[in-house]
C-alpha positions in Angstrom: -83.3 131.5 -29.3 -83.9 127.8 -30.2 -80.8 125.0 -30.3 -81.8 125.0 -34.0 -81.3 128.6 -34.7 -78.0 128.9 -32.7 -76.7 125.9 -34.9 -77.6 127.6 -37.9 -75.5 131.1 -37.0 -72.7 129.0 -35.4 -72.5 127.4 -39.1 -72.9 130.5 -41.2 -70.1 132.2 -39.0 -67.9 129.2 -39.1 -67.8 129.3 -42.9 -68.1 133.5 -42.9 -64.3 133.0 -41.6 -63.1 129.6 -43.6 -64.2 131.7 -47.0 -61.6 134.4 -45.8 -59.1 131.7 -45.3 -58.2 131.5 -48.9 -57.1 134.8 -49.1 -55.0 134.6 -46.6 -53.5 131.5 -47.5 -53.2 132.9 -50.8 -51.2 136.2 -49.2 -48.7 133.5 -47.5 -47.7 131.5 -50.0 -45.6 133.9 -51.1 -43.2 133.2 -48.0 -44.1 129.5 -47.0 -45.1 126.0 -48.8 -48.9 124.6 -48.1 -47.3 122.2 -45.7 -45.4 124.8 -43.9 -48.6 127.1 -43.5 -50.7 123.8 -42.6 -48.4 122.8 -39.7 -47.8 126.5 -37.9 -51.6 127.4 -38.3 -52.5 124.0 -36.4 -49.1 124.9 -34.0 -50.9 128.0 -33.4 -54.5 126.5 -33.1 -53.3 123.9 -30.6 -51.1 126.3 -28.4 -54.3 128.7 -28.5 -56.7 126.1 -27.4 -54.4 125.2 -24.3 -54.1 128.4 -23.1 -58.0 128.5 -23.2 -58.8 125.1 -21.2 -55.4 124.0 -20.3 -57.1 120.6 -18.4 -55.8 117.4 -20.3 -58.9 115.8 -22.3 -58.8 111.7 -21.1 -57.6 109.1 -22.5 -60.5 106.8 -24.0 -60.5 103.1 -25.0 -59.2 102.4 -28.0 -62.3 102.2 -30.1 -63.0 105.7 -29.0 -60.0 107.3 -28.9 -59.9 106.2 -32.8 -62.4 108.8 -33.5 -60.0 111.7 -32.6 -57.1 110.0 -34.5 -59.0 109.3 -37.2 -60.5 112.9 -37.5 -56.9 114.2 -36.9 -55.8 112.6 -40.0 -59.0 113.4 -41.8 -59.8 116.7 -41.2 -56.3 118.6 -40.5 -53.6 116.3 -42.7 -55.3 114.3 -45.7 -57.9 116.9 -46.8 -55.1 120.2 -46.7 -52.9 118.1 -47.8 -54.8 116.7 -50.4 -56.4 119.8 -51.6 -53.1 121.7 -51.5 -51.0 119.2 -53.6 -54.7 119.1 -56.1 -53.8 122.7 -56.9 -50.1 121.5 -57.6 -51.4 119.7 -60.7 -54.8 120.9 -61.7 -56.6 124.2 -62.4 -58.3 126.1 -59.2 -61.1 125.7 -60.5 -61.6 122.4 -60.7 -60.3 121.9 -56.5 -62.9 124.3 -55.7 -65.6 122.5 -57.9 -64.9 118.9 -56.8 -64.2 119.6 -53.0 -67.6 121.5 -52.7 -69.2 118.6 -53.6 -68.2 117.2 -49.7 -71.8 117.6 -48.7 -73.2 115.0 -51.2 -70.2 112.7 -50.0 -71.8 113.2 -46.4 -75.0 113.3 -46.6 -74.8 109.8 -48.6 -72.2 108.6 -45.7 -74.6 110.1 -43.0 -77.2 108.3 -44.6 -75.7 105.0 -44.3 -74.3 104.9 -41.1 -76.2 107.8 -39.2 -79.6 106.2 -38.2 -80.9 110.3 -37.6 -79.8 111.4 -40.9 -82.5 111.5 -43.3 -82.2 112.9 -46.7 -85.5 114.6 -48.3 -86.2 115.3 -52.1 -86.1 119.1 -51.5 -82.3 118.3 -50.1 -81.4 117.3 -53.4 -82.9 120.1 -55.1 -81.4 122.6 -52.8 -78.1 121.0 -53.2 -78.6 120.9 -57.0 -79.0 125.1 -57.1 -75.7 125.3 -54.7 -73.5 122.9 -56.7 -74.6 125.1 -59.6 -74.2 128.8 -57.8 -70.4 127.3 -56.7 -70.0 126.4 -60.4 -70.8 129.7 -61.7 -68.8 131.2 -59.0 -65.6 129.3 -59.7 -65.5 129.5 -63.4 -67.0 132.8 -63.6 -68.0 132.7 -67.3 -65.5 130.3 -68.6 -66.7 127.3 -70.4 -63.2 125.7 -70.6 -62.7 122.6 -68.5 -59.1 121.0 -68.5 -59.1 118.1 -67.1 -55.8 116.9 -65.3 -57.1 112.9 -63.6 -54.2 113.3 -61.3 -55.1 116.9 -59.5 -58.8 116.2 -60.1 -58.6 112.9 -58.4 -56.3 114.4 -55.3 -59.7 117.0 -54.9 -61.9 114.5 -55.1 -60.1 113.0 -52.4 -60.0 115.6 -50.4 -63.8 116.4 -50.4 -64.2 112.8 -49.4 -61.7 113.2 -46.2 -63.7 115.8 -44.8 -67.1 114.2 -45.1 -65.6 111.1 -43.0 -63.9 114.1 -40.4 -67.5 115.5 -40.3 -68.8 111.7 -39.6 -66.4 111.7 -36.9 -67.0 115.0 -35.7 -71.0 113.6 -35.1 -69.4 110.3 -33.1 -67.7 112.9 -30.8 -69.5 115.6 -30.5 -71.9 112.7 -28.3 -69.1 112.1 -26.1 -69.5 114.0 -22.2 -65.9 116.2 -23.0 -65.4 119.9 -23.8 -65.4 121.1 -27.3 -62.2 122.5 -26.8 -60.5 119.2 -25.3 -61.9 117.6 -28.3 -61.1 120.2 -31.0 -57.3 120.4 -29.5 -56.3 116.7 -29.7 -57.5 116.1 -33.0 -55.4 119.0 -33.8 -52.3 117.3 -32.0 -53.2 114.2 -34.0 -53.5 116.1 -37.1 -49.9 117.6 -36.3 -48.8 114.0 -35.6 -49.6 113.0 -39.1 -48.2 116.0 -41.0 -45.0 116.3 -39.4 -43.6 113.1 -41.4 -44.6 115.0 -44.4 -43.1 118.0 -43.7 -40.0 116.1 -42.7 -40.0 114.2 -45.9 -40.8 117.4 -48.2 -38.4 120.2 -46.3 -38.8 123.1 -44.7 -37.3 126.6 -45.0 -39.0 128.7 -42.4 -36.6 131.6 -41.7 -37.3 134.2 -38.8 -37.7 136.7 -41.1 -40.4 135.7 -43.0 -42.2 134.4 -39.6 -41.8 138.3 -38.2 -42.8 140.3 -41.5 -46.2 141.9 -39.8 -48.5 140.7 -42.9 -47.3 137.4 -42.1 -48.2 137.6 -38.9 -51.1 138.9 -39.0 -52.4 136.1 -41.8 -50.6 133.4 -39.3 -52.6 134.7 -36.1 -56.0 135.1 -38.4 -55.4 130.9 -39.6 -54.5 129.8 -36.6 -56.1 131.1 -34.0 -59.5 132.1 -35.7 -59.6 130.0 -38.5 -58.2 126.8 -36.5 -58.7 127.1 -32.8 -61.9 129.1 -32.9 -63.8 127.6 -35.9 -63.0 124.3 -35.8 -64.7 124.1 -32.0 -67.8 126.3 -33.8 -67.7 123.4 -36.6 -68.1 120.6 -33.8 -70.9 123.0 -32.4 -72.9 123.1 -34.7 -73.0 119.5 -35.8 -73.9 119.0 -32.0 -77.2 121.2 -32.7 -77.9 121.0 -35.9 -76.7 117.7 -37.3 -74.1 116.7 -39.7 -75.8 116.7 -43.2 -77.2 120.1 -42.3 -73.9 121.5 -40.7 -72.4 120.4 -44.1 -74.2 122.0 -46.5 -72.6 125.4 -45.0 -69.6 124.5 -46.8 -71.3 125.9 -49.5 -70.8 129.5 -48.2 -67.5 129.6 -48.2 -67.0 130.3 -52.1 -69.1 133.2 -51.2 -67.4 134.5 -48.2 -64.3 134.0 -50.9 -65.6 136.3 -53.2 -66.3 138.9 -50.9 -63.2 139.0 -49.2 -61.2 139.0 -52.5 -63.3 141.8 -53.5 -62.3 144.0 -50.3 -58.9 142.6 -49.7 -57.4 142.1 -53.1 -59.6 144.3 -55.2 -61.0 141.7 -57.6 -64.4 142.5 -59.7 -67.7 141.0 -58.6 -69.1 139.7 -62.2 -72.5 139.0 -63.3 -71.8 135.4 -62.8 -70.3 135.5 -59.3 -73.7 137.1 -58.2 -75.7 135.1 -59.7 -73.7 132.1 -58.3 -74.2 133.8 -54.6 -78.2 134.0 -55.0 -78.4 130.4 -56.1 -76.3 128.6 -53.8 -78.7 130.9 -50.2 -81.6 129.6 -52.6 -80.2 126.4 -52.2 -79.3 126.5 -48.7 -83.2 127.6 -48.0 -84.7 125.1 -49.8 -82.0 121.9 -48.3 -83.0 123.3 -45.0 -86.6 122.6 -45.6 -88.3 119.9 -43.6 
């Protein structure tokens, strides 16, 4: 099996998990706040990774260690953060539309400051047919958009602080360390960074909640193979595969969403949410194109 290929199915099973994600995010917000369920899942994550490779990743020069700061803040704080508060203030809808658009934000950032990104007219048109097959999905019919410039600026936001984490992700991922070392202290950054906000906002974790065995279960699934595993799988696959290409993966994840609301919490697959699923793998084929 080509490097190519294995990028490609580290991608597609990287996002296969993330789309699951918002269902169990959804399932624990019943007991804890976004912040709350941001900073145990990375706990988790973190504690997971060490117990993997437990051997302390090295301390670079400044200029390099920035990457893993800055992808800390990025990655893990700004862009949950960010999309979480989004939802605070805006329809659902409108996070999901304007975060998915992250792989135009990267592909133009790659572009500019990746000399071995290059970005094809078929890229566009495949990215076109996604952004329209995430649309469909989203709104599922509706043709009501309420616009909120507070929440729809947070997502906007947000998509943009993960295409600079995938940037930095690419700067890494060319540095002789483990994936895991890498993966685990831009976790511990990320931590660093949401703690003050946690602080500032409160907390109310009680043991109860933290014991009652759906919680568990959801916290284990975020953090360990949501966080820990996929995040090193993400960095894996823009290793192989590059970042514009790794990127437009993101578009999966509103399908991976749909199917695990449909066998998790019952919901209806509607004409539009399969038609939305055979144009954004249209779109995915044809971006992929050389």
């Amino acid at each position: 099996m080509s490097n190519e290929i294995k990028g490609h199915l580290t991608a597609f099973f990287t996002v296969f998990i993330w789309g699951i994600t918002f269902v169990s995010t959804k399932i624990l917000l019943d007991s804890f706040s976004p912040a709350e369920i941001l900073f145990i899942r990375f706990s988790l994550g973190f504690t997971a990774l060490f117990i993997i490779f437990p051997k302390t990743a090295p301390i670079y020069n400044f200029k390099t260690e920035l990457l893993f700061i800055l992808a800390g803040l990025f990655g893990i704080c700004l862009y949950l953060l960010l999309e979480n508060t989004a939802l605070s203030y805006t329809l659902a809808s409108n996070v999901g539309l304007l975060v998915s658009i992250s792989p135009f934000i990267t592909a133009l950032l790659a572009y500019l400051f990746l000399k071995d990104e290059k970005l094809k007219p078929l890229f566009f048109l495949g990215i076109f047919l996604a952004l329209c097959g995430v649309a469909m999905i989203i709104f599922n019919g509706s043709v009501v958009l309420k616009l909120n410039p507070a929440g729809d600026i947070l997502a906007l936001l947000a998509a943009a602080s993960w295409s600079f984490y995938s940037l930095f992700v690419k700067k890494i991922s060319i540095l002789n360390i483990h994936p895991v070392q890498s993966t685990r202290k831009i976790f511990l950054y990320g931590l660093i960074f949401t703690l003050p906000y946690l602080l500032w906002t409160g907390s109310n974790i009680s043991i109860d909640k933290l014991l009652m065995p759906v919680n568990i279960f959801n916290l284990l699934f975020l953090g360990i193979g949501a966080s820990a595993l996929c995040f090193v799988t993400w960095s894996q696959a823009v290793k192989m595969i590059g970042t514009v290409k790794t990127s437009i993966y993101i578009y999966f994840i509103p399908v991976m969403t749909v199917i695990s609301s449909i066998i998790i919490l019952h919901e209806k697959l509607t004409l539009y949410s399969f038609t939305g699923i055979i144009l954004i793998i249209l779109g995915l084929i044809i971006s992929g194109k050389k």
